[in-house]
C-alpha positions in Angstrom: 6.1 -7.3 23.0 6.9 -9.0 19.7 9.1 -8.0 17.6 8.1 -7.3 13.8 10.1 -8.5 11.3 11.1 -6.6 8.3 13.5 -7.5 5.2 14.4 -5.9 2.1 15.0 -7.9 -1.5 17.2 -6.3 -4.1 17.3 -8.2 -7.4 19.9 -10.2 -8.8 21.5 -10.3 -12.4 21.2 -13.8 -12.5 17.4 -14.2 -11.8 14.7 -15.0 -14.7 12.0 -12.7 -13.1 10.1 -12.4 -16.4 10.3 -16.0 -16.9 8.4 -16.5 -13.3 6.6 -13.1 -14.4 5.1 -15.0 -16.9 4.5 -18.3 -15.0 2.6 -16.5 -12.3 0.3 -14.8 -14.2 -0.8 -18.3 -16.3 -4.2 -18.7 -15.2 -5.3 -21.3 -12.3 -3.6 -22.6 -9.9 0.3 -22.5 -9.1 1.8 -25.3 -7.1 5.2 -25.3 -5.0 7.3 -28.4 -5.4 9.8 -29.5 -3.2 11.3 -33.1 -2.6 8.9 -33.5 0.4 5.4 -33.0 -1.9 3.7 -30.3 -3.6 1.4 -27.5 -2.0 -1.6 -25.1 -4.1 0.0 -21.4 -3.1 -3.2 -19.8 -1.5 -4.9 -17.0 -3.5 -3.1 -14.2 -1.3 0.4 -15.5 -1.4 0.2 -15.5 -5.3 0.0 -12.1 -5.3 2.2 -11.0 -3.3 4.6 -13.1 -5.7 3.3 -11.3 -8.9 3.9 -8.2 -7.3 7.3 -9.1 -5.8 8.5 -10.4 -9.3 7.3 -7.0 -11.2 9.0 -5.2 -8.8 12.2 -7.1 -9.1 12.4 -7.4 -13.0 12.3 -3.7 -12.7 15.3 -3.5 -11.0 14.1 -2.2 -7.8 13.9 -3.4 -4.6 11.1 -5.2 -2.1 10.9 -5.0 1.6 9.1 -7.2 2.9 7.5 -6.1 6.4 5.3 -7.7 9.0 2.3 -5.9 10.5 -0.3 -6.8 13.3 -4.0 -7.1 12.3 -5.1 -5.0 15.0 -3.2 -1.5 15.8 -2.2 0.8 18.6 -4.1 4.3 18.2 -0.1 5.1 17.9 0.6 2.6 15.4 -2.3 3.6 13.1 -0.8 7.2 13.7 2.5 5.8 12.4 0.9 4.0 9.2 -0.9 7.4 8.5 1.6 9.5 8.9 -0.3 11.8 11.6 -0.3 12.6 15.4 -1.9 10.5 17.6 -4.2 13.8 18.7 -5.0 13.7 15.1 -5.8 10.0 15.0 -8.1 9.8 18.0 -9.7 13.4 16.0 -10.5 10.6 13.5 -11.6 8.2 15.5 -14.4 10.4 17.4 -15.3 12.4 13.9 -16.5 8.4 12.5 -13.8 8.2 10.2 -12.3 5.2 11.2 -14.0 2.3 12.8 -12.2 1.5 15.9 -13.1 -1.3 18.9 -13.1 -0.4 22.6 -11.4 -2.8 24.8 -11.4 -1.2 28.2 -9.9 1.7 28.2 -7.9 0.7 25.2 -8.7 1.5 21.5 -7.7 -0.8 18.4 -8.3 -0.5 15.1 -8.0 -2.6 12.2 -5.0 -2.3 9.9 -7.7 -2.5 7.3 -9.8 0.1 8.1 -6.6 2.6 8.4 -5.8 1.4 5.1 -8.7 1.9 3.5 -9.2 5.5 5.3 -5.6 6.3 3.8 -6.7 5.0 0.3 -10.4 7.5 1.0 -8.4 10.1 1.7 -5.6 9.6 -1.3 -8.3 10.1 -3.8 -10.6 12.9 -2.0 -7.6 14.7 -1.9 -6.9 14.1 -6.2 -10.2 15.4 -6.6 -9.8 18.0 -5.3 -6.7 19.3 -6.8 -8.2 18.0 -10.0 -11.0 20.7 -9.6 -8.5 23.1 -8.6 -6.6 22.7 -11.6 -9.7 23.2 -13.4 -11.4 26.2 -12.0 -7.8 27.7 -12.1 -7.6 27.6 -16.0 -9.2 30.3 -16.4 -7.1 32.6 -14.3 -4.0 31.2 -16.0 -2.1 33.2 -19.1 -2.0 32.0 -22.6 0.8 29.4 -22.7 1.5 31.3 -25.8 3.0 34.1 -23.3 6.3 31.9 -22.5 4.0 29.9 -19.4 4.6 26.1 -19.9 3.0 23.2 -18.3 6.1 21.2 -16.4 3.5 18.5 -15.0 
C-alpha cells in the first residue's frame, strides 16, 4: 500500500501573501518562471494557490494532504465521519454511487464529497425550519431571553 502524504504550512512574517493575493486573482493566465523556462499553472492548481494564500495572510495554517480518487468503503467511512455499517447503509439506500469490482466496492472521492456537501445543507434546512416553527413557542425577549447565536 502507498503511503499518503500529508504536510502542514504555517505562515511566515516575512511573506507578502497579499501581494501574491492580489497577483493571483489578476485575471487570465499565471505563469511560473524559473531559470529552466516558464509553465501556464493549470486551472486547478491556481486555486488551490488563491486559497492557500487567503489562508496564510490570515494567519492560519494549511495542510496540505493527498487523497486517492477511488476509496475503500472504510476510507469513505473515514472522510464522512461514519461507521462503515453506516456507509455500506448508504451505499444500498442509493445515496452514494459506488462501483463493484468483485467482491470489492469503491467509490469516488467525489461522490462522498458531494454526498457530505448534500447532506451539510439538508441538515441547515432543517434547523432553519426548526428555528422557525419554534418562534412561536419562544418568550418575549423582552422577559430577560436573549439570542446568543
Amino acid at each position: 500500500m502507498t503511503e499518503l502524504k500529508e504536510s502542514t504550512l504555517f505562515p511566515k512574517e516575512s511573506a507578502r501573501y497579499e501581494e501574491l493575493s492580489k497577483l493571483l486573482e489578476a485575471r487570465g493566465p499565471v505563469s511560473l518562471s524559473s531559470e529552466s523556462g516558464t509553465l501556464e499553472l493549470p486551472e486547478e492548481l491556481h486555486d488551490v494557490l488563491v486559497q492557500a494564500v487567503e489562508i496564510l495572510d490570515r494567519g492560519e495554517a494549511v495542510a496540505v494532504l493527498q487523497r486517492k480518487i477511488l476509496l475503500t468503503t472504510q476510507e469513505a467511512a473515514d472522510v464522512l465521519g461514519v461507521s462503515r455499517p453506516t456507509l455500506i447503509k448508504y451505499l444500498e439506500q442509493g445515496k452514494i454511487s459506488y462501483e463493484q469490482r468483485g467482491r470489492h466496492r469503491r467509490i469516488a472521492l467525489r461522490d462522498v464529497l458531494d454526498f457530505q456537501s448534500r447532506t451539510r445543507v439538508q441538515r441547515r434546512d432543517i434547523l432553519d425550519r426548526l428555528e422557525v416553527e419554534s418562534e412561536e413557542f419562544r418568550p418575549d425577549r423582552d422577559e430577560g431571553f436573549y439570542r446568543t447565536r
